[in-house]
N, C-alpha and C positions, 0 to 999 in steps of 0.2 A: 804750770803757772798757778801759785796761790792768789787768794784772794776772797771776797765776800758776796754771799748771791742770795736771789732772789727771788719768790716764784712773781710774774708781773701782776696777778691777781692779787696776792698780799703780801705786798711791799713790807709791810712793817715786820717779817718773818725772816728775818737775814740768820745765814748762817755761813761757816767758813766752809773751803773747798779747794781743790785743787784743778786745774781745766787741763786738761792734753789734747794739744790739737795736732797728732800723727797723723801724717798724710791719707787719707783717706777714712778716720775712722775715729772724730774727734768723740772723746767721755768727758763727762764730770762726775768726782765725789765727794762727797759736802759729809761733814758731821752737823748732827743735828737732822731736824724734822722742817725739811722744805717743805715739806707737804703732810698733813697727818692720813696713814696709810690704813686703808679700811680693812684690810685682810690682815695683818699683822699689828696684834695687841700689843702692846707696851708699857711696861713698868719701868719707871721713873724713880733713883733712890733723892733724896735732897740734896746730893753734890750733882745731879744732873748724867749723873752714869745709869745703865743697863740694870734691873734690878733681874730682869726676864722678859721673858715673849714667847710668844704664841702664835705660831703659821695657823691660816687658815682661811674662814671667810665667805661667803657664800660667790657662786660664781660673778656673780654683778657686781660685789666688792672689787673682787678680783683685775674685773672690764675697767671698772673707774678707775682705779689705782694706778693702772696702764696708760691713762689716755693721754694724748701729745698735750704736753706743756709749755710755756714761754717763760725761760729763766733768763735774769739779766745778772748784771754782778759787775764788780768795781776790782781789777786784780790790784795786789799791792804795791805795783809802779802807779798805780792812776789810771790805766786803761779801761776804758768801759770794753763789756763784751755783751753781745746777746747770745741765745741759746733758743733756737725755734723746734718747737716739735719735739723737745726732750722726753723719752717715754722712761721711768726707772723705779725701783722700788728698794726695800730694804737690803743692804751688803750682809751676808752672813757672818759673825764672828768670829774667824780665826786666829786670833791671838786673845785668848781667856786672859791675858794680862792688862787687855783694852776695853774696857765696857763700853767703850762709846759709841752711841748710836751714828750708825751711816748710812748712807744710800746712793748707790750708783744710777749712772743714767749713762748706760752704753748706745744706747739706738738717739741719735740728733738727728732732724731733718737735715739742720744748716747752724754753722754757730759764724759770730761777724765781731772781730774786734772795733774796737775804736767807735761803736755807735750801739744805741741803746736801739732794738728794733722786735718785732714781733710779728706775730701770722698775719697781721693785718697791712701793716706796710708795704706801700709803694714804694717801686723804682722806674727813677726817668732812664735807667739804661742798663744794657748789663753786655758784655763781652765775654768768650769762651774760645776755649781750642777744639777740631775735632779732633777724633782721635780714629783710627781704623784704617783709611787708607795708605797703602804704603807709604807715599808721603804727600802730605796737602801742599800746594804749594797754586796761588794763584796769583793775579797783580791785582792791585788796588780796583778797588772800584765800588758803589753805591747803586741799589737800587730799592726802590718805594712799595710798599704791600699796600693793597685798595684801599686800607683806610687809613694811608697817610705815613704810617710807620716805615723805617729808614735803616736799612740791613746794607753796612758797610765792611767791604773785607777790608782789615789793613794789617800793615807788620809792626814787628816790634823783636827787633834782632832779625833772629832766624826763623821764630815762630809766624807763622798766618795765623789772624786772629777772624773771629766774628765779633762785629758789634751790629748790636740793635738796639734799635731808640724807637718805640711805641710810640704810636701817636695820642694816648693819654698811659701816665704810669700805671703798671703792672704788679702784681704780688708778685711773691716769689714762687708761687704754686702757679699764679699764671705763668708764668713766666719758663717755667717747666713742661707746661702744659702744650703751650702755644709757643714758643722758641726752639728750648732744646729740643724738647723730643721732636718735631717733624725736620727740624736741622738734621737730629742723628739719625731718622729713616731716613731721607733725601740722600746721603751719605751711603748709607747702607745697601738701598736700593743702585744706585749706580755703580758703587761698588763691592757690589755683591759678598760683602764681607760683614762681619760684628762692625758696630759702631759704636762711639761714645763720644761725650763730651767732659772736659777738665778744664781746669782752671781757671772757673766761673769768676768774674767780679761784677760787682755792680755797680752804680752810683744811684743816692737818693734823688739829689734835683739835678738838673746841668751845671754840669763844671765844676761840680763837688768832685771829691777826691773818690777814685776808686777804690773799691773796698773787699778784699778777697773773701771767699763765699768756700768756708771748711767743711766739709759734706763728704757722703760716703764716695767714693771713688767710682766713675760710671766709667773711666778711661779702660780703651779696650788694647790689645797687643795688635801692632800694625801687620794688616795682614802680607801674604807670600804673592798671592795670585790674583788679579782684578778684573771687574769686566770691563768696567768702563774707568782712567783713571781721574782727578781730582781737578783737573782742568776742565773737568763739566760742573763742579761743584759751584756755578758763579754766584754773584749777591745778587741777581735776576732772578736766579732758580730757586734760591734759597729762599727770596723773595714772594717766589710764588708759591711755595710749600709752604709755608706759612698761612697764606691765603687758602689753600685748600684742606688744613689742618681744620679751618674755623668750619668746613660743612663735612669732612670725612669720617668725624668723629673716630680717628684712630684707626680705622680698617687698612689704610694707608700701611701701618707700622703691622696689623693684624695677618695684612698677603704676605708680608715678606720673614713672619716669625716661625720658623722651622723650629716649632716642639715637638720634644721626643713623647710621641702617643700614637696610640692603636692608627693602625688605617686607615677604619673606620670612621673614628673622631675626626683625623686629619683632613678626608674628602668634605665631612658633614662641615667642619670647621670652613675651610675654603669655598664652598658654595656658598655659605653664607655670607660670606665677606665677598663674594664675587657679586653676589645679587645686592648687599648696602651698596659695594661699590658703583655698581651700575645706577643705582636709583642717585646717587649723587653726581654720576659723572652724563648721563643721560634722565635729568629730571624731570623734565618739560615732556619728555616721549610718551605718549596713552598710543591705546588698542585704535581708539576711533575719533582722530583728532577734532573730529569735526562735535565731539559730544561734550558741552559746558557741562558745566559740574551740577545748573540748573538743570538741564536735561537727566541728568542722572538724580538726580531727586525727584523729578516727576515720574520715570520710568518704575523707581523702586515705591514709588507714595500705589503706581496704580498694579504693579506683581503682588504687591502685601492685599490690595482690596479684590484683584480680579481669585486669588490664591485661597484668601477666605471665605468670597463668597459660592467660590466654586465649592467647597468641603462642606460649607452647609450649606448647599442646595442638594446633596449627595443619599441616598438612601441608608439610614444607618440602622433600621429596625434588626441587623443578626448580629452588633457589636454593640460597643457602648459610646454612648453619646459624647464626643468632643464637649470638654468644659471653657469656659472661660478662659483660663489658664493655658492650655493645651493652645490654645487658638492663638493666645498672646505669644507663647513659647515659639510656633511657627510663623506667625510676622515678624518675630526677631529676628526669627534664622535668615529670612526672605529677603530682611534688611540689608543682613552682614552679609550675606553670598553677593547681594547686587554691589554693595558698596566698592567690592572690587575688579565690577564687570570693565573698567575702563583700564585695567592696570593691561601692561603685557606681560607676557606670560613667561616662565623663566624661562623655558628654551631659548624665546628670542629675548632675552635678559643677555644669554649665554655668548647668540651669536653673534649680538653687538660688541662685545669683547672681543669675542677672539676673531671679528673683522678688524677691529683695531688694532689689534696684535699682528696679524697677517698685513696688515696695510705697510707694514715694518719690517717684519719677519716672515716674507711667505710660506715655511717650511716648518714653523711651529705647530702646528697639528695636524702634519701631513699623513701622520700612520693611524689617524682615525676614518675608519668611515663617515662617521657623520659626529665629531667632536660636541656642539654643543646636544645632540641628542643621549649622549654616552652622561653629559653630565646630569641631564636632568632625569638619566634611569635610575642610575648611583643614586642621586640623590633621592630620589622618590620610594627608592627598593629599601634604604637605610631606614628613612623615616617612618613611612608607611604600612610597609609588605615585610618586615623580616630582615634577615642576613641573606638569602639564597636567592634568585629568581626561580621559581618551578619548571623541573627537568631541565636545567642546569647544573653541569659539576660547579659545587664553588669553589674550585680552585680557579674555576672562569673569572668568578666574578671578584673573589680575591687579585686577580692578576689584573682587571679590569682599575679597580681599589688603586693597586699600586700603580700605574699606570697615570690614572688622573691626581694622584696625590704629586707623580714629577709634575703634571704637565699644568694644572689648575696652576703651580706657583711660578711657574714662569710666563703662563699668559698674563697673571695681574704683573707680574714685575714688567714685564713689556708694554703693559696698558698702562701703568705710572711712570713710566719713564717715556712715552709719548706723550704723555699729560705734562711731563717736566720740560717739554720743547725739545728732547731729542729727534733727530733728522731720524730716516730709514737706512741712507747708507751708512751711518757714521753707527746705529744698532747692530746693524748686519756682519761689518766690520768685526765689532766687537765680540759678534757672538759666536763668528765663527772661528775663532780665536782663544775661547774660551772655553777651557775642556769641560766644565761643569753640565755646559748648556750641549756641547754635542755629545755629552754621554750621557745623558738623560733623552738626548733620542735615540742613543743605540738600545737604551734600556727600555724605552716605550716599545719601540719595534719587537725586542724580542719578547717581551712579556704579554703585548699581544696577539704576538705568531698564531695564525691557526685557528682564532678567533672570531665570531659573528663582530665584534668592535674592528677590528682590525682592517684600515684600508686596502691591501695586499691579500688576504688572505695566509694561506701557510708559505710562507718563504723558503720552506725546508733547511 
């Protein structure tokens, strides 16, 4: 699709260009200089052809010349297009018969016929397919997220669609941010498969026309085998993932991403998104309910005074004299260590989890001895102490590694899918049903046969 474009910052710099918007993977290339490019020089003859150029540039040149842009443009039927997040730079020469300066822009956020729009723009609504479960398939229905916003499943042919309507409009970055993506974990976590979303549209105000939204392609291949399927997916659920996207800051999507890395990374990785999750799914919990937050400022005002004056009350005539500084350095410390005398501690971080889990699945940490103490060794042996325990084979503690690396990711997927309103039988059900989930306790069992972890001991 030919036509004339523009970068939105300087309008009056139109140049001509062609748009391709192939499913998944919209480009533009424009002759001319949308943009004057700091890393590559250019010579200019007086008919406006290539005289020469010069790669180069220092690397900050380089950053800037990259950075997402907003290009509009008018193709030659009349249709306006936007172009959000365009990154491109100079097209190489190959055809010595063409001097003409060009420049691609392969990487778009999103591009949108028929409306002029930019990074900054709201939308009062937007609709999408998932993608991933074998097949989606729900009935109609609406429901409301706490602040007002309005997540309605409906159809159109054969497709199940999502729509959402914010209760104030959205960017399209929010709308990524806070929509899709906990749509497509919610999806993925139930059924335990890749997710994705296609077929975005949006509308600018109510009752405006929808408008499809050309972007790289997040749609996934429908998977073979499920845990849970697509009739748990309801606009209730979807509803409240939403709502819990606003305080989980993505740890949500974090439990359930099975990247291919070390073991090590993998446990360090999942404790930590076990212990965010905990502080958001158990926020109001302290060590000592009964201790205001004023009380813990007078406790730490009198450790910092009784600490000091204890050190110089102290006989120091066979070393040298505490300065100033030294004295300030240790009321710091005195500060920080008390500041989190009310927090609990991550064992029982650990064990509130996987009581939740159990409350669902009583046989999910059954081949540990003592499961959240396994995790806070790992995790403290990784951080802390090294790779080995002392007078440990580490193939122990390697076996140990792999072990919590099955087991940490199915306790949080059991703990968000409790958070999503699923029942215990309707869990159980499903799990036992699901080869993934019962060969990852044949796999725990045998991995730690024989072991100080291991609830059984050697099974032979």
């Amino acid at each position: 699709m030919t036509g004339t474009f523009w970068q939105v910052e300087t309008p009056e710099n139109i140049v001509q260009g062609e748009l391709t918007l192939a499913d998944g993977s919209p480009t533009l290339e424009v002759v001319g200089q949308l943009f004057v490019e700091r890393a590559n020089k250019v010579e200019f003859g007086a008919n406006g052809l290539m005289r020469g150029f010069a790669r180069g540039g220092r690397p900050h040149d380089r950053v800037l010349d990259w950075l997402p842009r907003n290009i509009q443009g008018r193709l030659d039927d009349g249709t306006l297009v936007s172009m959000v997040g365009a990154q491109g730079k100079m097209k190489p020469p190959h055809d010595f018969r063409d001097f003409r300066y060009r420049q691609e822009f392969r990487t778009l956020r999103h591009a949108i016929l028929n409306e002029h729009v930019d990074d900054r723009t709201t939308y009062s609504a937007c609709r999408f397919r998932v993608t991933g479960p074998i097949w989606y398939t729900q009935s109609q229905d609406a429901a409301s997220t706490a602040d007002g916003g309005v997540v309605t499943v409906t159809h159109e042919g054969d497709s199940c669609l999502i729509e959402f309507v914010p209760a104030d409009p959205m960017t399209m970055k929010e709308l990524g941010e806070r929509v899709l993506s906990p749509a497509r974990t919610l999806a993925s976590i139930v059924s335990a498969n890749p997710t994705g979303t296609t077929d975005l549209h949006v509308r600018l105000v109510a009752e405006s026309p929808w408008r499809k939204v050309f972007e790289d392609d997040e749609s996934t291949s429908r998977g073979r085998h499920e845990l849970l399927d697509s009739t748990h997916l309801t606009a209730e659920r979807f509803a409240r993932w939403i709502d819990f996207r606003a305080v989980s800051g993505a740890l949500d999507a974090a439990a359930i991403d099975s990247g291919h890395t070390t073991i090590q990374t993998e446990v360090l990785t999942l404790a930590a998104v076990a212990e965010g999750l905990h502080r958001r799914l158990f926020d109001k919990k302290k060590r000592v309910p009964a201790l205001s937050r004023g009380d813990l400022k007078h406790a730490r005002e009198s450790a910092r005074t009784a600490a000091i004056a204890s050190l110089q009350g102290l006989d120091r005539s066979d070393r040298d004299a505490l300065t100033d500084t030294d004295l300030t350095a240790i009321s710091d410390a005195i500060g920080q260590a008390m500041a989190s005398v009310n927090e609990v501690t991550f064992k029982t971080r650990m064990s509130d989890l996987v009581g939740m889990a159990q409350a669902a699945i009583p046989d999910i940490v059954n081949e540990f001895a003592d499961w959240p103490d396994a995790v806070k060794f790992a995790r403290n042996m990784l951080v802390h102490q090294g790779t080995q325990p002392p007078g440990e084979p580490l193939d122990q503690f390697h076996d140990l590694l792999i072990a919590l690396g099955y087991s940490i990711a199915w306790v949080l997927r059991t703990v968000l899918l409790v958070h999503a309103g699923l029942d215990g039988n309707t869990l159980r059900n499903a799990y036992g049903n699901f080869s993934r989930y019962t060969h990852h306790i044949a796999n725990v069992k045998d991995v730690l046969s024989g072991s100080q972890y291991a609830a059984y001991g050697d099974t032979g």
